[in-house]
FIKOLZA-1660 file (N, C-alpha, C; in steps of 0.1 Angstrom, whole numbers, plus 5000, padded with zeros to 4 digits):
% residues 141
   i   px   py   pz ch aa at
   1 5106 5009 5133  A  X  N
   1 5093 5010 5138  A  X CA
   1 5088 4996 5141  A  X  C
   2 5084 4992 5152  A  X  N
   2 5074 4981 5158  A  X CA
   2 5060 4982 5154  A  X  C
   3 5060 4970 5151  A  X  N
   3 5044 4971 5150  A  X CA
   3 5041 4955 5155  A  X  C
   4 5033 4954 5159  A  X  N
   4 5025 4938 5164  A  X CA
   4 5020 4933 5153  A  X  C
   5 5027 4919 5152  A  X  N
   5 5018 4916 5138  A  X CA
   5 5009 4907 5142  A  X  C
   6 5001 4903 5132  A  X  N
   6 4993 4892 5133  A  X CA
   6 4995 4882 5139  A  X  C
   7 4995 4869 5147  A  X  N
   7 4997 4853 5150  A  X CA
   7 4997 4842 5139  A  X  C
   8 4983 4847 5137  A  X  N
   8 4974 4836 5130  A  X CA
   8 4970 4845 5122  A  X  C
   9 4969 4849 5112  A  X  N
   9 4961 4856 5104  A  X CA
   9 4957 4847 5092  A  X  C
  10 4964 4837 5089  A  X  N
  10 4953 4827 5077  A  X CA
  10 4943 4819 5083  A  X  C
  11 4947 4818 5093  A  X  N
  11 4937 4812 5104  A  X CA
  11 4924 4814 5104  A  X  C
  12 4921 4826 5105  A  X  N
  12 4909 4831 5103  A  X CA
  12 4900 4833 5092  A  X  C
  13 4909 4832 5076  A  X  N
  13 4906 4829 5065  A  X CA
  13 4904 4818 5061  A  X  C
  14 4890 4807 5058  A  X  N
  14 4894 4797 5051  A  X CA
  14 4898 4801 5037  A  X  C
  15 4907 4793 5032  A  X  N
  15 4916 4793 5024  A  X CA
  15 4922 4800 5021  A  X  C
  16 4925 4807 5030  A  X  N
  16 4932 4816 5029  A  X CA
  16 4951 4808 5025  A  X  C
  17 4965 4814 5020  A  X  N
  17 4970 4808 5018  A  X CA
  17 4982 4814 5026  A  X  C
  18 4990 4807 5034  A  X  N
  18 4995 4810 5047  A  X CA
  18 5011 4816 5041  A  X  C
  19 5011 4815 5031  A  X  N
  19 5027 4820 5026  A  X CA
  19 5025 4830 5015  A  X  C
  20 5013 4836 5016  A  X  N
  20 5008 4849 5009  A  X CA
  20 5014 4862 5014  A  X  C
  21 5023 4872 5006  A  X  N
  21 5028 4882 5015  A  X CA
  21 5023 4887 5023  A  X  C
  22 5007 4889 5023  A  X  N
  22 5000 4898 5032  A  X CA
  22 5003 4884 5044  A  X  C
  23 5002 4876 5049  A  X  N
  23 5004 4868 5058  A  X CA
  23 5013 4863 5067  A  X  C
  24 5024 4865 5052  A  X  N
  24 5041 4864 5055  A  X CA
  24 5045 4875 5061  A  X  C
  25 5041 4886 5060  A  X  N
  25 5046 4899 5061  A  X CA
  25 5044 4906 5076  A  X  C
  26 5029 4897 5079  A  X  N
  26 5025 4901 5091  A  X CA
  26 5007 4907 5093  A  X  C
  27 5004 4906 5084  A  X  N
  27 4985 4905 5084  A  X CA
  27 4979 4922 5084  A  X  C
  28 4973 4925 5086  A  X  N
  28 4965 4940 5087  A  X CA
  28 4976 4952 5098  A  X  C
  29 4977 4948 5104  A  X  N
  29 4986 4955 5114  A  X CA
  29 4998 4965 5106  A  X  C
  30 5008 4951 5100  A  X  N
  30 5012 4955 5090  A  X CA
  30 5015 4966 5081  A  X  C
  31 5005 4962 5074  A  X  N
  31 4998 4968 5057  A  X CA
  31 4994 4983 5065  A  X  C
  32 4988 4983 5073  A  X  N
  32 4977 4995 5081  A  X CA
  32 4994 5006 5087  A  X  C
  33 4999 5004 5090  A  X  N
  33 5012 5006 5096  A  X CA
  33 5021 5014 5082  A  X  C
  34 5018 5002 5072  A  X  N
  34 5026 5009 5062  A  X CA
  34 5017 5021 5054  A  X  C
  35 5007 5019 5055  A  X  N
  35 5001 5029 5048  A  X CA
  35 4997 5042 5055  A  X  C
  36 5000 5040 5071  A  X  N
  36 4998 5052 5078  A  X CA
  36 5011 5057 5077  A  X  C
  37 5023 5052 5075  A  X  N
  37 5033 5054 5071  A  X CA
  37 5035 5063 5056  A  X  C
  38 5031 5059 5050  A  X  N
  38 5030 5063 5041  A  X CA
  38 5024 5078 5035  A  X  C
  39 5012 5080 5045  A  X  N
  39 4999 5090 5041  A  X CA
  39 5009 5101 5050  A  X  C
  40 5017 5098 5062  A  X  N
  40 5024 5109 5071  A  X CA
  40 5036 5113 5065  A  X  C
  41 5041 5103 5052  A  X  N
  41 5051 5110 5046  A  X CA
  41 5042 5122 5040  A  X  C
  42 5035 5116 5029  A  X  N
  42 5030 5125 5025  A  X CA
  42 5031 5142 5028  A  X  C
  43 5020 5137 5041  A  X  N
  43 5019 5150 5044  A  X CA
  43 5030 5160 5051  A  X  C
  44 5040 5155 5056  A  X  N
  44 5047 5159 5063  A  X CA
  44 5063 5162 5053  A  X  C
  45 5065 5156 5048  A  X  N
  45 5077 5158 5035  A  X CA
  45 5075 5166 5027  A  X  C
  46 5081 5180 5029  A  X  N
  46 5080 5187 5014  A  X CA
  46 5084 5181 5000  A  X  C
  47 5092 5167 4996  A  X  N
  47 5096 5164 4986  A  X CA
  47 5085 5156 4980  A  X  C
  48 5072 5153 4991  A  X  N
  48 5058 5145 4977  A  X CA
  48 5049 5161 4983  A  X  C
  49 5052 5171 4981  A  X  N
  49 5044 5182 4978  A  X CA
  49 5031 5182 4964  A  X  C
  50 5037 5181 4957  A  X  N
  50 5027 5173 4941  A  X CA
  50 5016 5164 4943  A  X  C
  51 5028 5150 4949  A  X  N
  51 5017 5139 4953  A  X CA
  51 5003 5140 4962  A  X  C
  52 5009 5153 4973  A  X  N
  52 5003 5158 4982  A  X CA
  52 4988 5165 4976  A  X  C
  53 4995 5173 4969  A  X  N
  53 4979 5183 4962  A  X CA
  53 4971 5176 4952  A  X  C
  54 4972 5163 4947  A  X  N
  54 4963 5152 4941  A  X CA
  54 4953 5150 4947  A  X  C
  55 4957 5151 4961  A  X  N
  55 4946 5140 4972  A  X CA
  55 4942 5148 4977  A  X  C
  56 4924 5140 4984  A  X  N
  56 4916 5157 4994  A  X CA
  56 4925 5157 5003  A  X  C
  57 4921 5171 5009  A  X  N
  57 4922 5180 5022  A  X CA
  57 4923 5167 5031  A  X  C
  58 4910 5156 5037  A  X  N
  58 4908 5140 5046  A  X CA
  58 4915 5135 5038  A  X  C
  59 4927 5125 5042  A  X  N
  59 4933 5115 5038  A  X CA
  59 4930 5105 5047  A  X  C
  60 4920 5106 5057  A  X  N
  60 4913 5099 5061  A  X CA
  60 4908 5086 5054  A  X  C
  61 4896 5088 5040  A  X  N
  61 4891 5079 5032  A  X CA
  61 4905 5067 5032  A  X  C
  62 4915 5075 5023  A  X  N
  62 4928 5069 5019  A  X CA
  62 4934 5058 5029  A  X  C
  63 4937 5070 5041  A  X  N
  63 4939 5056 5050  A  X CA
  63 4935 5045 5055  A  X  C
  64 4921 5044 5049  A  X  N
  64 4915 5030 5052  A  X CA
  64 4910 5022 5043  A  X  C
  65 4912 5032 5025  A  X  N
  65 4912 5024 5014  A  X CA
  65 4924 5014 5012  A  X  C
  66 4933 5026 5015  A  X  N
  66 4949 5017 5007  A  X CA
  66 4953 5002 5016  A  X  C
  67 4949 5004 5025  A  X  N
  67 4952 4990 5032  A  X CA
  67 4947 4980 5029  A  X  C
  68 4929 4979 5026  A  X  N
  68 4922 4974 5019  A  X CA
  68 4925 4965 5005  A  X  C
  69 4934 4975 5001  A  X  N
  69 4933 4976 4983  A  X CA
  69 4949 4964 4988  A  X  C
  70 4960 4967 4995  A  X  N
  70 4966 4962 4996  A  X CA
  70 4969 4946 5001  A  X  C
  71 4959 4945 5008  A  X  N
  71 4961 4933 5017  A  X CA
  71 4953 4925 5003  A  X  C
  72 4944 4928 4995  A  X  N
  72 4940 4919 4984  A  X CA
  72 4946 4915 4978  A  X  C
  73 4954 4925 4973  A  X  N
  73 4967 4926 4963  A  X CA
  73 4982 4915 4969  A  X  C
  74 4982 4919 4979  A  X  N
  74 4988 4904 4981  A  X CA
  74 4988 4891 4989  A  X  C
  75 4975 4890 4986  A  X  N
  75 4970 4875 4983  A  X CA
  75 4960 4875 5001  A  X  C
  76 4962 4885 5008  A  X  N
  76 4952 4884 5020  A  X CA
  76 4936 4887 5018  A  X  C
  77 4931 4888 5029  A  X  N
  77 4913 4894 5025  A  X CA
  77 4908 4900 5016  A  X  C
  78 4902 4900 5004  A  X  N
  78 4899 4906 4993  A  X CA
  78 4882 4914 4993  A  X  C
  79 4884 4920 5008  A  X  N
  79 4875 4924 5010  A  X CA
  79 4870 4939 5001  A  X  C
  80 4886 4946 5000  A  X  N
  80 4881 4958 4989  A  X CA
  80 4882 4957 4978  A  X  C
  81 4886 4943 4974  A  X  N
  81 4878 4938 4957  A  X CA
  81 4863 4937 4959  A  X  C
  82 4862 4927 4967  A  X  N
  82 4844 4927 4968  A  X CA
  82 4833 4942 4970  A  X  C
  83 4841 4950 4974  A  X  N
  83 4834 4961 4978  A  X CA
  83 4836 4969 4961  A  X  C
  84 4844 4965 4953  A  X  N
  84 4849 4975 4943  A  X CA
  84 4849 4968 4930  A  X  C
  85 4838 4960 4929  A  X  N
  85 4840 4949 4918  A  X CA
  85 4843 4959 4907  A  X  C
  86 4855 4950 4903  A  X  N
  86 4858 4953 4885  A  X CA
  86 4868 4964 4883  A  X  C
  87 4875 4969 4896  A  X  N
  87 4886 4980 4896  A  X CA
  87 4894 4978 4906  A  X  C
  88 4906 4983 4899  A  X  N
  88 4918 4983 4905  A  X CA
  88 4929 4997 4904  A  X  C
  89 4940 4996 4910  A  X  N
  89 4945 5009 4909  A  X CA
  89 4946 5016 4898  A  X  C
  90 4948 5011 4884  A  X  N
  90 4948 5016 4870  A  X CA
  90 4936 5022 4868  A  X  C
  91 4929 5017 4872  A  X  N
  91 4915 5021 4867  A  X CA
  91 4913 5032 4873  A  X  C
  92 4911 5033 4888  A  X  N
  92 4909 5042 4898  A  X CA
  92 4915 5058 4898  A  X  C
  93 4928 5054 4888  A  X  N
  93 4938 5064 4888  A  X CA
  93 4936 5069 4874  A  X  C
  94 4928 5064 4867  A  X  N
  94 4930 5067 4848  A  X CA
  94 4921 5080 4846  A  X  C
  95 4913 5089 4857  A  X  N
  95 4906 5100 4854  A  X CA
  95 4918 5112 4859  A  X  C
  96 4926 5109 4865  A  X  N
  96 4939 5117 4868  A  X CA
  96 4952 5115 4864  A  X  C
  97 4955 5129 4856  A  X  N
  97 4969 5130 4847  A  X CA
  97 4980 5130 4860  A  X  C
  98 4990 5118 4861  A  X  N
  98 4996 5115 4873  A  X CA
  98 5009 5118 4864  A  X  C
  99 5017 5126 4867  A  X  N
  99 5031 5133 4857  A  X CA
  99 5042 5122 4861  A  X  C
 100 5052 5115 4855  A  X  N
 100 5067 5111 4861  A  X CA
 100 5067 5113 4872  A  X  C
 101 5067 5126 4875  A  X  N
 101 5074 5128 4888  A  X CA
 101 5065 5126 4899  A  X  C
 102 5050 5131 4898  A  X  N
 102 5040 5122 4910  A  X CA
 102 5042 5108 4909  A  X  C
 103 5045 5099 4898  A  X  N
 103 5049 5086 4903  A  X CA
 103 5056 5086 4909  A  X  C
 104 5066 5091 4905  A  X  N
 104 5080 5087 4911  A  X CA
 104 5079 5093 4926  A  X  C
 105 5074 5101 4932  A  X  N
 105 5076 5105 4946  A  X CA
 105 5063 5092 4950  A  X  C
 106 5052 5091 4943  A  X  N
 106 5043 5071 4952  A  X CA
 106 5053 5066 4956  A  X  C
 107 5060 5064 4942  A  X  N
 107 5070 5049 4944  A  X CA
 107 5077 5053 4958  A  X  C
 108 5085 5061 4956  A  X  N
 108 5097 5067 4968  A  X CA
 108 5088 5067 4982  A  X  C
 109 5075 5072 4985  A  X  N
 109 5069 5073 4994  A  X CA
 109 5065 5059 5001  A  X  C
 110 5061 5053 4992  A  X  N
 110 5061 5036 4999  A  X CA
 110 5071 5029 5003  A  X  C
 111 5078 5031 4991  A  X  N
 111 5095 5026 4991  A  X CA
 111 5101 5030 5007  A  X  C
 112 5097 5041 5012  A  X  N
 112 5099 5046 5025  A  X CA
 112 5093 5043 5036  A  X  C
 113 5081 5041 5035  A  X  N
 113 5072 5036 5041  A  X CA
 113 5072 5022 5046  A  X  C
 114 5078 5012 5037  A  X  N
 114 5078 5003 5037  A  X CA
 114 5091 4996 5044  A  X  C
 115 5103 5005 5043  A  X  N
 115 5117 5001 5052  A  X CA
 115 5113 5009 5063  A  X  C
 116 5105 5020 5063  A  X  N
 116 5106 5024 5083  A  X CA
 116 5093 5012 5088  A  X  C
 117 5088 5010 5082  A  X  N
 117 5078 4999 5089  A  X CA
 117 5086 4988 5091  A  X  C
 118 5095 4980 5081  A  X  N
 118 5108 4972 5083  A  X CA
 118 5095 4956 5086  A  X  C
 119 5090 4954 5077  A  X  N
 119 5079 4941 5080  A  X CA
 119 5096 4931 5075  A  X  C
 120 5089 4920 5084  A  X  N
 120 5099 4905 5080  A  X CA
 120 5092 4896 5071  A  X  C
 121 5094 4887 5061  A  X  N
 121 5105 4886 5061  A  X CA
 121 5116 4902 5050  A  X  C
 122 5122 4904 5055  A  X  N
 122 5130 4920 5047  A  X CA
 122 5129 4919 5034  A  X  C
 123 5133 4909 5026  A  X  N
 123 5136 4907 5011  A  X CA
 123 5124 4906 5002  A  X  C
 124 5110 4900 5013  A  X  N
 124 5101 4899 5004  A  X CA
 124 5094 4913 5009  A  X  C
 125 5096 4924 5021  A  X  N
 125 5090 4936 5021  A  X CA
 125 5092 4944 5010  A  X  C
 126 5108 4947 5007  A  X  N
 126 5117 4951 4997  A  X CA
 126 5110 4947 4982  A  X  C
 127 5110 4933 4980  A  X  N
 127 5105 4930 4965  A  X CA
 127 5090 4937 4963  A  X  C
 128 5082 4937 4975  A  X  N
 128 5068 4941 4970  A  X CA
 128 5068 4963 4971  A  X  C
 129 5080 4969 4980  A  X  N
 129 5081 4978 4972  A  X CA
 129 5085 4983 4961  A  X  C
 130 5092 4976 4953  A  X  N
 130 5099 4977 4942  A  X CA
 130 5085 4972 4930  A  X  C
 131 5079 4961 4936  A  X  N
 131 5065 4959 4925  A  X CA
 131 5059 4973 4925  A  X  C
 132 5054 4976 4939  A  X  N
 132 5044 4988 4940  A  X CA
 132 5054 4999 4929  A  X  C
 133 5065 5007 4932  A  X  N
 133 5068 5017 4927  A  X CA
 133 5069 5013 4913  A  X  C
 134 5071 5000 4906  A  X  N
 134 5069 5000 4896  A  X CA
 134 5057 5004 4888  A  X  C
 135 5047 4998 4895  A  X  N
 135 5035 5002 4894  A  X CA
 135 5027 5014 4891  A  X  C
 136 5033 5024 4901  A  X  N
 136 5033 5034 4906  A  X CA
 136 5036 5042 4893  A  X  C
 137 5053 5037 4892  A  X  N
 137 5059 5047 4879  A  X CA
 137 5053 5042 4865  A  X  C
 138 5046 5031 4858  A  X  N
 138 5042 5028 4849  A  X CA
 138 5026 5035 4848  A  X  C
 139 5022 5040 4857  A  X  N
 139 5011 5049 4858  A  X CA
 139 5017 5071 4856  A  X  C
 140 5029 5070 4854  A  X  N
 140 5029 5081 4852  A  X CA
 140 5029 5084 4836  A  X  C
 141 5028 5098 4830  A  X  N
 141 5021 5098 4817  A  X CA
 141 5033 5111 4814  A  X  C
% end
């Protein structure tokens, strides 16, 4: 999958920091790419059927949180921290009993998401799916 990335995208950030994955990786385009990626596994893969029935009917909201939540997360615009002072995905997720196996199909879902989007540089796309599904799976109960 192609996607256009960014040019300049610390550019537009002061201080922003130019070897930040969200930057290195390729800026909003990106992240927005991977997580649309992601929301179509969802829905379209019978194997996150589980993961699927967690989330409303609109995965709309989602698609324009998770990008948000992500580009903060590594190290780009921290615009959906400012909008969400004082939480993060643990938090967000701690009023829902998320089983092993709903982790484990996040993890897999991004993990997927993240090689068909195929962002450069490859090893540091790879390293930050392997963070997220970790993530992911240490949130299951």
């Amino acid at each position: 999958m192609t996607v256009e990335t960014e040019t300049k995208p610390a550019a537009a950030n002061p201080g922003a920091n130019p070897n930040a994955p969200f930057y290195r990786l390729g800026g909003a385009p990106v992240f927005e790419a991977i997580c649309n990626r992601f929301y179509d596994l969802m829905e379209q893969d019978p194997a996150y059927t589980e993961l699927r029935a967690m989330h409303a009917p609109d995965l709309a909201p989602m698609r324009e949180s998770l990008p948000k939540f992500l580009a903060g997360w590594a190290g780009g615009p921290r615009d959906w921290f400012e909008a969400n002072p004082g939480r993060c995905m643990m938090s967000i997720h701690k009023p829902f009993t998320m089983s092993r196996e709903t982790a484990g199909q996040w993890a897999e879902a991004m993990q997927r998401a993240i090689a068909d989007v195929a962002p450069e540089p490859a090893d540091m796309a790879k390293a930050m799916g392997e963070v997220l599904g970790d993530m992911a799976r240490g949130m299951g109960r």
